[in-house]
TIMAR-777225 format. One line per 3 residues: number of its first residue (from 1); their letters; for each residue y, x, z of N, C-alpha, C, O, CB. Coordinates in Angstrom, 3 decimals. Atoms other than C-alpha are relative to their C-alpha. Last residue first. Glycine has a CB too. Example, Ala and Ser with C-alpha at 12.3 -4.5 7.8 and 13.67 -1.06 7.14 Angstrom:
<nodes>
2 = sa = -1.190,-0.820,-0.060,-1.060,13.670,7.140,1.090,-0.770,0.730,2.198,-0.261,0.899,0.462,0.414,-1.415 ~ -1.190,0.890,0.000,-4.500,12.300,7.800,1.200,0.900,0.000,1.181,1.936,0.665,0.027,-0.992,1.246
</nodes>
This chain:
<nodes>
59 = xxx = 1.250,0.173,1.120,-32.277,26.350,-10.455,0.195,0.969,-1.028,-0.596,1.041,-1.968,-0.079,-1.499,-0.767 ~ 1.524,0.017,0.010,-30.933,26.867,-7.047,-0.425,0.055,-0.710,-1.541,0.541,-0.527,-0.629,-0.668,0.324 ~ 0.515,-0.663,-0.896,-27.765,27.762,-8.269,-1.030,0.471,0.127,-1.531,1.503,-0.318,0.068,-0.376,0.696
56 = xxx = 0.070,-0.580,0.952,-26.832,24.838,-10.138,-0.614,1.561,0.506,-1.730,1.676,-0.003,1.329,-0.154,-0.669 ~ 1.067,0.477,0.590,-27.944,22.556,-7.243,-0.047,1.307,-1.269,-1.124,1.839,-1.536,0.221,-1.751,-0.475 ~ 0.840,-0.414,-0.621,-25.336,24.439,-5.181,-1.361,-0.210,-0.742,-2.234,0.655,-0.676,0.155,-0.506,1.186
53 = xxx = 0.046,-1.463,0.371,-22.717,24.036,-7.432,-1.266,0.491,0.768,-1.735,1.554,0.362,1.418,0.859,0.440 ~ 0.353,-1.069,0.927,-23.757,20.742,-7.659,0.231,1.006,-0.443,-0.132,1.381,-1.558,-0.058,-0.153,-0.637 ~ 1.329,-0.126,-0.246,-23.524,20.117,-3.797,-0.513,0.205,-1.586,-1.491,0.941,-1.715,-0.623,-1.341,0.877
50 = xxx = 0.405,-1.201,-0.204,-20.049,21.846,-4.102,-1.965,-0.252,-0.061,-2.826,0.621,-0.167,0.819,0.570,1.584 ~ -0.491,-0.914,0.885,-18.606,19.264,-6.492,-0.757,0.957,0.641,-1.358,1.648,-0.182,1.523,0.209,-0.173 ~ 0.577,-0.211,1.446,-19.928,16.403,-4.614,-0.125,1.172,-0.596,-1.284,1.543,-0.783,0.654,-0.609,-0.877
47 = xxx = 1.342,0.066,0.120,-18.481,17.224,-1.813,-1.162,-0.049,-0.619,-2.176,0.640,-0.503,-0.113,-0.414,0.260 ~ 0.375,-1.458,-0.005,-15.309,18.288,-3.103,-1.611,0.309,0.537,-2.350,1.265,0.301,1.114,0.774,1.014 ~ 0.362,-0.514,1.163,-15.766,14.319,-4.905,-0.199,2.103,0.451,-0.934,2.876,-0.163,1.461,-0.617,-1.288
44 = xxx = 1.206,0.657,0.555,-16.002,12.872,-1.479,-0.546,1.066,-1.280,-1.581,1.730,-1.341,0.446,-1.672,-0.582 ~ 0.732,-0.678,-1.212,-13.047,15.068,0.509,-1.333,-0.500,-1.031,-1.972,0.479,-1.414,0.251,-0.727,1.986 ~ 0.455,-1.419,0.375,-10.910,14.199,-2.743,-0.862,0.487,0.936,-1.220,1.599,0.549,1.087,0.979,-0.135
41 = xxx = 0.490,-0.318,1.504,-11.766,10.416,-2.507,0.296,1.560,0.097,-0.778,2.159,0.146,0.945,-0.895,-1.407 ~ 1.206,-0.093,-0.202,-11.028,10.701,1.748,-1.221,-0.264,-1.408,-2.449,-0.199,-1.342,-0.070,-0.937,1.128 ~ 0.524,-0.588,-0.795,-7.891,12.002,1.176,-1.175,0.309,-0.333,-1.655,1.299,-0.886,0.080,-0.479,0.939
38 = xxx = -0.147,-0.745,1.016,-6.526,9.437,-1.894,-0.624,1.389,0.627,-1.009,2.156,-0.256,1.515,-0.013,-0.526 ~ 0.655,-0.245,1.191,-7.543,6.668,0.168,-0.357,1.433,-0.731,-1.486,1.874,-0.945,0.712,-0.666,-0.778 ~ 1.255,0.521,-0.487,-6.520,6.979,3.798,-0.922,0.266,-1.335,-1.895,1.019,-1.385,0.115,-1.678,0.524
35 = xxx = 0.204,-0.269,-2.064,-2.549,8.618,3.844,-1.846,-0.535,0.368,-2.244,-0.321,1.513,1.584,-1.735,1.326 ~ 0.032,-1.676,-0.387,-2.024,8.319,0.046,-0.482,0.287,0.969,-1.386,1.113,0.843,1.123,0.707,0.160 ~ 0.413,-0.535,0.865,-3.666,4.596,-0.484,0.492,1.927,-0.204,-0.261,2.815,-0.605,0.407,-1.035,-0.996
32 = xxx = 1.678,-0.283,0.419,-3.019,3.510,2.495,-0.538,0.912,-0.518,-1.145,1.852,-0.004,-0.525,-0.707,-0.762 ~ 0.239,-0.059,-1.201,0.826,4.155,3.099,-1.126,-0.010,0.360,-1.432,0.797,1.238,0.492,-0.698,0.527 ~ 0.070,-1.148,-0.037,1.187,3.116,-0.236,-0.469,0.946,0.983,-1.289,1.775,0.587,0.850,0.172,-0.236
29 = xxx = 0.858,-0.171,1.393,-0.069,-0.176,0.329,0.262,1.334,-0.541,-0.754,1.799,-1.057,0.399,-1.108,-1.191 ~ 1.424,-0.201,-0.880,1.606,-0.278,3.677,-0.850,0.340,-1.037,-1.694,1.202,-0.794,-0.646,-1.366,0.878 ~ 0.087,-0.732,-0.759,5.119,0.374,1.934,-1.458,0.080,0.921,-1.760,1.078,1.575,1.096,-0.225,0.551
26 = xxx = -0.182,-1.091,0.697,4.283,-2.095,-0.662,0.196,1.478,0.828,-0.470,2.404,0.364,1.125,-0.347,-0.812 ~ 0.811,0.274,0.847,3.609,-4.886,1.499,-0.468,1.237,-0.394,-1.458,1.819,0.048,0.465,-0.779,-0.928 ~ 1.093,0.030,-0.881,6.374,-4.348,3.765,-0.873,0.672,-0.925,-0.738,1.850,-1.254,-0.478,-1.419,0.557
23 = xxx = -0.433,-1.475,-0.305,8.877,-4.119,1.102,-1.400,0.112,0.570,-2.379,0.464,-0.089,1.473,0.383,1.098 ~ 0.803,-0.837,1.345,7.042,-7.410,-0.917,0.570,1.558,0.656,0.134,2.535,0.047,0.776,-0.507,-2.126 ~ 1.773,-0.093,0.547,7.174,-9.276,2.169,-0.538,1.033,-0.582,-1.534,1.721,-0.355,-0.419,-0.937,-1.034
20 = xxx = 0.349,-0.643,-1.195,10.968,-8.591,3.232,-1.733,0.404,-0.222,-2.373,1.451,-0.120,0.373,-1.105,1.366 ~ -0.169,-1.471,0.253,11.901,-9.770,-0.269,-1.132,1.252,1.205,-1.915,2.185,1.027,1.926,0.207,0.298 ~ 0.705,-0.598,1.220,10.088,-12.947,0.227,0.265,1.779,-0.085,-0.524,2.723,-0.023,0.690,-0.845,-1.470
17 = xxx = 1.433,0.061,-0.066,11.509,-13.359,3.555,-0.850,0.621,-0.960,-1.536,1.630,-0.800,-0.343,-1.204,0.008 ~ 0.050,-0.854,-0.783,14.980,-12.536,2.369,-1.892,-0.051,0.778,-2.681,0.893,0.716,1.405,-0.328,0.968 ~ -0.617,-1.584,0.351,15.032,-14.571,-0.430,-0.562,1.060,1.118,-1.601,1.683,0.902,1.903,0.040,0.097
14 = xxx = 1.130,-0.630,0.394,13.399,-17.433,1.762,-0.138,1.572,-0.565,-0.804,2.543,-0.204,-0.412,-0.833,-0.902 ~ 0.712,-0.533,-1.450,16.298,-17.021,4.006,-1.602,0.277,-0.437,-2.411,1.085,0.019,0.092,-1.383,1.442 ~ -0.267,-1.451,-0.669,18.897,-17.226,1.539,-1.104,0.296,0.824,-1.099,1.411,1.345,1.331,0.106,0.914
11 = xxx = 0.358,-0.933,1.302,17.290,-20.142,-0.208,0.452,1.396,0.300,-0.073,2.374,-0.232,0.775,-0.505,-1.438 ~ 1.529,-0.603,0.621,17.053,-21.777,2.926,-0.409,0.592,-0.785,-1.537,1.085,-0.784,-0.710,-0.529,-0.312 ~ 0.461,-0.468,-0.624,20.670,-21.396,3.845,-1.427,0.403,-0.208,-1.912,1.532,-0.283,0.307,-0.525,0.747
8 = xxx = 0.774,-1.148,0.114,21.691,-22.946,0.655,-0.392,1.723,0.939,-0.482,2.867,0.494,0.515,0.170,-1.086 ~ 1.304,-0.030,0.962,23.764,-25.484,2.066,-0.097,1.099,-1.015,0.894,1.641,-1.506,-0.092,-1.294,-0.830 ~ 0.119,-0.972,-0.047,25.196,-26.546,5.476,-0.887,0.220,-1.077,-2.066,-0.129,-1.039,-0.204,0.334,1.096
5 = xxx = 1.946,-0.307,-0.197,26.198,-29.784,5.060,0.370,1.529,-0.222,1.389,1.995,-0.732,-1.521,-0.862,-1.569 ~ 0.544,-0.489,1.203,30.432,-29.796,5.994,-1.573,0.385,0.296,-2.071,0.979,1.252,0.895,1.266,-0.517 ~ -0.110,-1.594,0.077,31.359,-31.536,9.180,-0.898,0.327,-1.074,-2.017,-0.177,-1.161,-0.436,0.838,1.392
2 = xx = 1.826,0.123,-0.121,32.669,-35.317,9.790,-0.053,2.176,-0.498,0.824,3.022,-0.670,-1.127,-1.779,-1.982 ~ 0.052,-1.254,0.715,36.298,-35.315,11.036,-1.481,0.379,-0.186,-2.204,0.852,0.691,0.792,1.119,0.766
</nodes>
């Protein structure tokens, strides 16, 4: 009684790998970019913004 190949396991598993990747991925990449990026660009530019209000000012 020989026993049936087992087949398309790997293609399920890359699937799922792959998929798993691109969640990840994407969830850290957002997860950056609001939570680290998008912060410390408006902290930059209010900086900016006030040192030429200040420049304007002075002169």
């Amino acid at each position: 009684m020989p026993i049936a190949p087992i087949v398309g396991k790997l293609r399920k598993r890359l699937i799922l790998d792959i998929s798993t990747a691109f969640g990840l991925g994407l969830t850290a990449g957002y997860g950056y970019w609001y939570g680290v990026h998008v912060p410390s660009a408006r902290q930059r530019d209010e900086f900016y913004r006030r040192l030429e209000e200040q420049k304007n000012l002075a002169a």
